[in-house]
N, C-alpha and C positions, 0 to 999 in steps of 0.2 A: 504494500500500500504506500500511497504517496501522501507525503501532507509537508509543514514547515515547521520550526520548534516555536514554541509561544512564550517558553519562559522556563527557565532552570536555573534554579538556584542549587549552587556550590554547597552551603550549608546543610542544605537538607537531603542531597544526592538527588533529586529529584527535580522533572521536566514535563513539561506537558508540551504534548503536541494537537495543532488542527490537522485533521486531516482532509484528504477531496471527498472525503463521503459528507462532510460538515461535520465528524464528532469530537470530540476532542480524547485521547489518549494520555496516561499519564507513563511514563518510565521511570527506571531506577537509573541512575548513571553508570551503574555495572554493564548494563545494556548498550551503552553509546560506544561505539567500534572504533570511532575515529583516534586520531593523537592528541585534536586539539581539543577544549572543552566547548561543546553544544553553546550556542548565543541565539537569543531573540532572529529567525528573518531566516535561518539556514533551511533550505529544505533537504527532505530528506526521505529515506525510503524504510522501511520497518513493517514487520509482520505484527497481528495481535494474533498473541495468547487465548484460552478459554476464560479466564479472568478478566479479558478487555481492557488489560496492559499492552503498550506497545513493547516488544522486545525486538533484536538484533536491529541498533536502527543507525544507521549511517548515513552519511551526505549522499545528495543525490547530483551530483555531478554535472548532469544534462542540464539542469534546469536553471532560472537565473533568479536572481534575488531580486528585492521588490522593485531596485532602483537600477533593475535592465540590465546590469551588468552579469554575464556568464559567471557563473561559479567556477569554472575553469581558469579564467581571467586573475580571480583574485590570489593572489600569492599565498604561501604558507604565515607571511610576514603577518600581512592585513589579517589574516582570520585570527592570529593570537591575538593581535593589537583589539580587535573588535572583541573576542572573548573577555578580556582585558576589562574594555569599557563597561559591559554587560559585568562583570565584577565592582567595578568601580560604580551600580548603581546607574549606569545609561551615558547617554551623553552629557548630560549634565555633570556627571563626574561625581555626585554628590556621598561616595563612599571610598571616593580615591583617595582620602588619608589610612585609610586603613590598608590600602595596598603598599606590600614592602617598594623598599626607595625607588630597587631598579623598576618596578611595573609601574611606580604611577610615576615615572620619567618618561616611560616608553605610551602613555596615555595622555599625557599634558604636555608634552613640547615633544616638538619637531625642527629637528635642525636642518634640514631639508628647505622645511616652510620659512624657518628662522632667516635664512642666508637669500631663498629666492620671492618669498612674498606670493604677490599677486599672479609672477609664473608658474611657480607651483600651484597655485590651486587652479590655474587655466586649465593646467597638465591634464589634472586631476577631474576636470569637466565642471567644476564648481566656480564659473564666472562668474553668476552674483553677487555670492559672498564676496566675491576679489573685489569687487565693485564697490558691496555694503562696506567692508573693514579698510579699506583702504581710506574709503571718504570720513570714517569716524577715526581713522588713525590721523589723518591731515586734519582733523578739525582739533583732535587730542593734541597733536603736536601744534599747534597754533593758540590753542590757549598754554597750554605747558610753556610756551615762550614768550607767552605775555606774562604771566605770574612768575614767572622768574625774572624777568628784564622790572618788575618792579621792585625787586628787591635783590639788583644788582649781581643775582649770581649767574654763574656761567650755566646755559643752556645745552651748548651744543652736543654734547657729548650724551648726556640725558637725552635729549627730544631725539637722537638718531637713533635711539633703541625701542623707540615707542612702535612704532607701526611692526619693527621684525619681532617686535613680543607678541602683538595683539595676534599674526599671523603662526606663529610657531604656537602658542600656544590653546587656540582652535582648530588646528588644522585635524586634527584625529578626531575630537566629535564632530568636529563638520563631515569629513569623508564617510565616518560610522552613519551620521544621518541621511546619508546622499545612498550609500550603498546598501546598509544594511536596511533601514528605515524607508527608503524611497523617497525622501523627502530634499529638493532643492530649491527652499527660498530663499530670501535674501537675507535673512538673521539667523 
């Protein structure tokens, strides 16, 4: 049977899935075949049980995620980084202090995005945001150099790191939202 994962949490070893019949199925994580751990949007293919448990349930390769892009497509990279975020509590990030150092590094900045900005996230297919943070990054660095120039301290060095922060450090829930989520607006 075919369906997508809806939700797995780590803690409790357990994941539900939709499946194309409309039902929903629940698994254990014992069950999950793959290397990486199960996140929100992966589809996937799994048998039920006489219990109306899904068991053996693995990616289903063929198919694409919500946000059009092949599952083929996406690297071993992105899929930890997006499992990652689905641990961190979503895009919002809102449980990524509880992630050790190196994982909510690998969730919250991108040195990638850091160094190229608005081309990376072209790259990436995510032109509006380039558009949205770019224009709140110029508007941040314009007041950032007003409020310093009135109290005589040096700017320049500060306001040149403003826009490659705003960009490094949304670029991973923005691409999780874009690919996993299907979602490309402008914030």
């Amino acid at each position: 049977m075919r369906g997508s994962i809806l939700n797995f949490s780590a803690e409790n070893a357990r994941g539900i899935i939709t499946a194309s019949d409309s039902k929903r199925y629940e698994f254990d994580a014992g069950e999950w075949k793959e290397s990486i751990a199960p996140f929100r949007g992966q589809p996937v293919d799994f048998e039920v049980n006489e219990n109306g448990m899904a068991v053996g349930v693995y990616l289903s390769l063929d198919e694409t995620s919500p946000g059009g892009q092949s599952k083929k497509e996406i690297s071993k990279g992105w899929q930890k980084r997006f499992s990652l975020v689905e641990k961190a509590g979503g895009p919002k990030l809102k449980e990524a202090r509880n992630l050790p150092f190196g994982e909510r590094c690998s969730v919250s900045f991108s040195f990638l995005a850091f160094f190229f900005g608005p081309i990376y996230y072209l790259i990436k297919g995510m032109w509006r945001k380039a558009i949205t943070l770019l224009g709140i990054g110029l508007v941040a660095v314009i007041v950032l150099e007003f409020v310093l120039g009135l109290f005589n301290l040096p700017s320049e060095i500060i306001s040149s790191f403003v826009i490659p922060m705003i960009f490094a450090t949304r670029a991973v829930p923005d691409y999780y939202k874009k690919v996993v989520e299907g979602k490309d607006d402008w914030l």
